[in-house]
N, C-alpha and C positions, 0 to 999 in steps of 0.2 A: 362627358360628351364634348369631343371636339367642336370651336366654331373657328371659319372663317374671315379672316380680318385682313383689309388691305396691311401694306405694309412699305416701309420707303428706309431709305439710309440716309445717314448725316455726317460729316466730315466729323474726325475725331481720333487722337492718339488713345482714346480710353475704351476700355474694353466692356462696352456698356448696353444696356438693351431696355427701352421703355415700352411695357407691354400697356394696351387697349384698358380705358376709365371702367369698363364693363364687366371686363375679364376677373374673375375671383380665383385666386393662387389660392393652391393646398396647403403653402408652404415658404417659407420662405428661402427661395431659391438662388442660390448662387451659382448652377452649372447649367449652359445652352447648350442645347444639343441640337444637331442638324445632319441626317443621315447617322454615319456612324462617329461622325466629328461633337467632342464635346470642346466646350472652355469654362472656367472660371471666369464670374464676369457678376459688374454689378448690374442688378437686378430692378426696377424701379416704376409704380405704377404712372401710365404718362399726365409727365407734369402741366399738360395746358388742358387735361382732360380729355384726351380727344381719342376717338376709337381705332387707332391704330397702330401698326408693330413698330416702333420707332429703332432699327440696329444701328449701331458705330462701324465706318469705314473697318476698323480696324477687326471688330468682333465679326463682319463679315468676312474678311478675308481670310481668320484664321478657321473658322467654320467653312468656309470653301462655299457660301453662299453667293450665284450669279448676281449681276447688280441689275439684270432686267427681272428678276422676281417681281411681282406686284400685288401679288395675295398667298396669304401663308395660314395654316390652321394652328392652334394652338391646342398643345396635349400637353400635362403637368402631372408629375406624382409628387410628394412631399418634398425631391431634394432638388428636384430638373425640370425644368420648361424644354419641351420639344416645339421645334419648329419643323414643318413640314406639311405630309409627310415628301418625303423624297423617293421615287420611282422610277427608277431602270426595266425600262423597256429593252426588253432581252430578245434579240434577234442576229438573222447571219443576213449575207447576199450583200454586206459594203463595198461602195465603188469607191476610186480616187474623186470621184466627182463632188467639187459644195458645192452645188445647186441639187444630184441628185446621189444623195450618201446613198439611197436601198435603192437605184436605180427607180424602177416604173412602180412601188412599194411607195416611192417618197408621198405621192399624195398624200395615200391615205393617214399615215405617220402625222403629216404636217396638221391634217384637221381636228386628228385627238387630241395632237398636241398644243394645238388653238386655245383651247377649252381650261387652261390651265388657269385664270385666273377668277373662272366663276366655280371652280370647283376647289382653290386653295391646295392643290394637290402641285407638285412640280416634277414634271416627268422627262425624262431625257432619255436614248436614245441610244442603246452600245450592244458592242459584241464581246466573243471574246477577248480577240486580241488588246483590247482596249483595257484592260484590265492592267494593274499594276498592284501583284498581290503583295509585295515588300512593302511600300507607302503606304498599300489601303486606301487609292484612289482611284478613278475611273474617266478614263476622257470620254465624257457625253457629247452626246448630239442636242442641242437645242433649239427650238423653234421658236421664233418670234420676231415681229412683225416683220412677216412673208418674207423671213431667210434663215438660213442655219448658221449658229454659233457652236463653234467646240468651245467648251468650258473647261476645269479640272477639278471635279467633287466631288466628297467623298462614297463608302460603298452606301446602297441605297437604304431605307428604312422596308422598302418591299418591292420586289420584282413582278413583272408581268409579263408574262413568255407570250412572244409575239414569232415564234418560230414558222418560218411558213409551209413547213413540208415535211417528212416525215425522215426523209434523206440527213435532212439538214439534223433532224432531233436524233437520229441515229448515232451521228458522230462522237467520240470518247470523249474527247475535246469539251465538247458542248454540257455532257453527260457529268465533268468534272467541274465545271462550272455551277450548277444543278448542286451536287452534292456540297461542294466545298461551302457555297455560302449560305443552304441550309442546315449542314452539318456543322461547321465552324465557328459563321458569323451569326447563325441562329434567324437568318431572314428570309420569311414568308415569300413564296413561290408560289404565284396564283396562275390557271389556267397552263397545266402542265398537260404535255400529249397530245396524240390523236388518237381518234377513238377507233375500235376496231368496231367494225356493223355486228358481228357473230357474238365478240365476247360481252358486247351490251347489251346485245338482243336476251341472251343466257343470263345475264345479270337481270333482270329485269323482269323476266320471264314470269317470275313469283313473289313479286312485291306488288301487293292490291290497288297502288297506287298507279302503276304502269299495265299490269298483263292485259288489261282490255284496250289498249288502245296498241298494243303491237298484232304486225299482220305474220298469219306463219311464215316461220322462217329457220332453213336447214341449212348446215353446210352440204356441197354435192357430193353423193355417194354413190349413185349410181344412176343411169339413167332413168330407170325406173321411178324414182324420187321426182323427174319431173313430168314426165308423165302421168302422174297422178295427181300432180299439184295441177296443171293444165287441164288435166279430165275436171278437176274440181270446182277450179276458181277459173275458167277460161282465158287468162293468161297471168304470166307469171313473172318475174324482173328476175334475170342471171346477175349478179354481182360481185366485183372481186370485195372479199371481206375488209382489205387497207384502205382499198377504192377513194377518190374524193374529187370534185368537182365534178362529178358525174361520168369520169375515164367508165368504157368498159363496161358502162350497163347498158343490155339486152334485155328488149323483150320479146318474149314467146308467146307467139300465139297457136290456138287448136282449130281447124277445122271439121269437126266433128264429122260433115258430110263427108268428105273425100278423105279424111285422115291422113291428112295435109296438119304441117306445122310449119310456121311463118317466123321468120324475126326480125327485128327491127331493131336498127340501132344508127348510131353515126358515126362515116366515118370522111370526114371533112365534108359528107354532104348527108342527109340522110337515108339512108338503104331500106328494104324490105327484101328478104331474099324468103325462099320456098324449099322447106325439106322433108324429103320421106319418111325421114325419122328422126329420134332425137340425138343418136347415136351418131347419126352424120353432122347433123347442127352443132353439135360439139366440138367435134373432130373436126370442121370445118374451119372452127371461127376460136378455138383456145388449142393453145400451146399447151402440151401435158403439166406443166408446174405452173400456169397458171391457172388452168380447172383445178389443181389442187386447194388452192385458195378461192373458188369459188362458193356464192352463196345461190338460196332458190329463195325466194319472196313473194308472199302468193301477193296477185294481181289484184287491185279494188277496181269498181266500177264508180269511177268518179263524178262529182256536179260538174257539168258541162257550162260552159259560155261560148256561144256560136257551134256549139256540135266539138268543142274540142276542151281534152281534159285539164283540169284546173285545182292545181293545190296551193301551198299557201306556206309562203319561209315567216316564222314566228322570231324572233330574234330575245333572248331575256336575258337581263344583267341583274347584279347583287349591287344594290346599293350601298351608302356609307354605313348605314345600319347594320347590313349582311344578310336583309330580304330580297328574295329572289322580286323583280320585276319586269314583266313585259315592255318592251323597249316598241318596238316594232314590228309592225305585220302588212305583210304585200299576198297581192295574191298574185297567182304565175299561170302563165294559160298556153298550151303547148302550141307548136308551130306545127306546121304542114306534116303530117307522118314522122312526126318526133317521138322516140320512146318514152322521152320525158320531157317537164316543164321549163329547162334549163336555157337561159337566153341563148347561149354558146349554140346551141338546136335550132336555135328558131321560135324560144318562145317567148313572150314579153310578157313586163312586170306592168300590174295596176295596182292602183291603192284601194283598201275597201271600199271607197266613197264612188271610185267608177266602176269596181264590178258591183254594185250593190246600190243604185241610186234611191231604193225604198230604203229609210231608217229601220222598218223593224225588222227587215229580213238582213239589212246590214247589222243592228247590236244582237242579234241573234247568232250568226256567224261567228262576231267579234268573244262573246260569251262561251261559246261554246272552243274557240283556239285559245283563248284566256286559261279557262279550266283546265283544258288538257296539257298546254304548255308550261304552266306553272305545276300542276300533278308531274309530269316527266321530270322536271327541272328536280324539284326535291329528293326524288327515287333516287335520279343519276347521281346527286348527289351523296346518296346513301351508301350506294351502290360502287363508286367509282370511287380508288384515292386518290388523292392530291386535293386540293382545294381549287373547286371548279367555279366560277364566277362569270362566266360567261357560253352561253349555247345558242347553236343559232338550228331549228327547229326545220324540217321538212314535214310537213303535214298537209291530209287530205279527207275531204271531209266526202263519205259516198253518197250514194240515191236515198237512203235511207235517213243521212243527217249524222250516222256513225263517223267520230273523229279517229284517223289511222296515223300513226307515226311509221316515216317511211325511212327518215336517215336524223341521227343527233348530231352535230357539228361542234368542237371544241374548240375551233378555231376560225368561224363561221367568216367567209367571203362577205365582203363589203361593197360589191357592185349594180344590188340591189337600190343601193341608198343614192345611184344616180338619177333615180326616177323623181320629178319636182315634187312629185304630193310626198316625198318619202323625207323634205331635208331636215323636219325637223325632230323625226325618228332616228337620222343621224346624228344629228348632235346630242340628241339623247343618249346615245348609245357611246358615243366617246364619254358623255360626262362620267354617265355611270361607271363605265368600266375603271375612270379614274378614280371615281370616288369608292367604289372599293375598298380601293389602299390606306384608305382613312381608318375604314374599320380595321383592318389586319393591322395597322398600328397602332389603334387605341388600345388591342388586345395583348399584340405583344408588351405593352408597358403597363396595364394593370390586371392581365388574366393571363400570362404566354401559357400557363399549364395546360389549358383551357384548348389554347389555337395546336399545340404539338402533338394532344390525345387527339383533334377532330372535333 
């Protein structure tokens, strides 16, 4: 089990490293490793006793360790003391800009990457082009205190794809990058993809763990298909199956008296339009190749706040350990004739404590998104490959108190966490994500078999 230890440098021609009074080696070690950088280096528990990583000017520089590091974890097998772990946040969209390398992205980059020294983990910040596969080195982005450093160090101990769009994950480029350094360098790639709605709904369908908490759900085949979904469940969600931050969903509604159908959706304001049938509502509002990738989603009748429907983004991360955990939960409450809860519509975010100011009808709620979001989490896990470590959860809970999963996120938006009751759901949720890569390291250096089978 890896621990966290501060850690400082001292002026020194010797290639030297005095690890923490506490710390127990396996071994006695003569090779520091950092990322993919090792040295030869003497070894020695610290001489004034004192609990912290003490490295030489010199042992850092040849290790390519930053000199604003400030906490470092320690991993050891019999022959090597790892320092780290070291994490390359893997993303596109870099400007010329140092103030904003990812453009309007740079926020949030900068608040996960805040977190580095109560989490031990050291994360920086590249793309492709950054890359320099002859040396085996990488120009990082770094953050600290409230500005960016480019540094030059080596490749990472574990990646975390921070890819923002699906465009961007498409590209061969990017795709080669993916391969090369799991297939080469042998380094853990956590939170790969985005999810398709159709092929995880299908996934999921028949693991006992998930099938009662999905609402039906087809790809469109024929009119007919919704129509019957609308006779059944009085309205129903169109959606494209890539679909993500809420592009593109409709909903339909039945008037049973006049046999009339309605839809609803947004298009830079929110609409409600009226059609005879569903054959025209189609044809209406989808381009033939994009009804090809449409989905139908039966409609729930949701818990209301002020007459208007209200579901609830669950957020869950893998800790150092590699236990799924509940990070965060908001509830979302739709705007004026909004098809959905999505602020971008008009609907705004509360914390459980102001939709719910009774405690037992608040841990009642909380219990019940608990259970269902951690159950989802494991399935998709099961279910899904790549090593999935983060989800950010759409769920709703109906009249009945039944919990419905409406969309799983792989790469779940962060705009949620602007809301003040939510700040400290977000720093949860950057820790975690970093701490992580503690476990994907500790695994790769005494179980890699373990991490490569799944």
């Amino acid at each position: 089990m890896s621990v966290r230890y501060k850690c400082e440098f001292f002026d020194s021609d010797d290639i030297k490293l005095y690890y923490p009074r506490e710390f127990q080696p396996k071994g006695e070690h003569q090779i520091i490793s950092f990322g993919s950088n090792a040295a030869e280096a003497e070894c020695y528990r610290h001489p004034n006793g004192r609990n912290v990583i003490s490295i030489s000017s010199s042992l850092a520089k040849i290790l390519g360790i930053p000199e604003f590091v400030s906490s470092l974890c320690l991993f050891d097998d019999d022959e090597t003391l790892y320092l780290g772990p070291l994490v390359g946040i893997f993303t596109s969209g870099f400007t010329p800009f140092q103030l904003l390398p990812v453009g309007e992205r740079t926020k949030n980059f900068a608040k996960q990457m805040s977190v580095q020294t109560s989490v031990g983990a050291v994360p920086f910040l590249f793309g492709e082009k950054h890359i320099d596969w002859e040396k085996g080195v990488i120009l990082g982005f770094f953050y600290h205190e409230h500005s960016w450093k480019k540094r030059i160090v080596p490749l990472p101990n574990v990646v975390y794809d921070r890819l923002p769009n699906r465009s961007s994950e498409s590209q061969p480029s990017f795709k080669k990058v993916k391969e090369k350094m799991e297939n080469d360098y042998l380094i853990p790639w956590y939170n790969p993809g985005f999810f398709n709605k159709l092929e995880l709904h299908e996934r999921l369908y028949n693991d006992p763990r998930a099938e009662n908490y999905l609402p039906e759900t087809h790809p469109f085949r024929s009119f007919s298909d919704i129509e019957r979904m609308v006779a059944t469940y009085g309205h129903v969600y169109l959606k494209q199956a890539d679909g993500s931050n809420g592009d593109k969903i409709r909903q339909v509604l039945y008037d049973s008296e006049k046999n009339d159908y309605y839809c609803r959706f947004f298009d830079n304001k929110n609409r409600l339009y009226k059609y005879d049938s569903i054959e025209s509502l189609i044809n209406h509002l989808y381009k033939r190749k994009e009804s090809e990738k449409l989905i139908i989603q039966q409609g729930i009748r949701l818990q209301r706040i002020d007459k208007k429907p209200m579901d609830f983004r669950v957020h869950v991360n893998k800790d150092e350990s590699g236990h799924w955990n509940v990070s965060a939960i908001a509830a979302k409450i739709a705007g004026e004739g909004s098809p959905t809860t999505h602020t971008r519509f008009g609907g705004i975010v509360r914390s459980l404590e102001e939709a719910f100011p009774e405690e037992e009808e608040r841990e009642t709620y909380r219990n019940k998104l608990h259970k269902a979001a951690l159950d989802l989490a494991a399935a998709i896990e099961d279910n899904i490959g790549g090593i999935v470590a983060e989800i950010g959860f759409d769920l709703g809970i109906d009249r009945n108190g039944k919990v419905w999963m409406f969309e799983a996120n792989s790469k779940p938006g962060r705009h949620i966490f602007s809301h003040p009751g939510l700040k400290e759901s977000d720093t949860l949720t950057n820790k975690l994500a970093l701490a992580f890569a503690i476990h994907l390291t500790e695994k790769t250096i005494h179980s890699p078999q373990l991490l490569w089978e799944g």
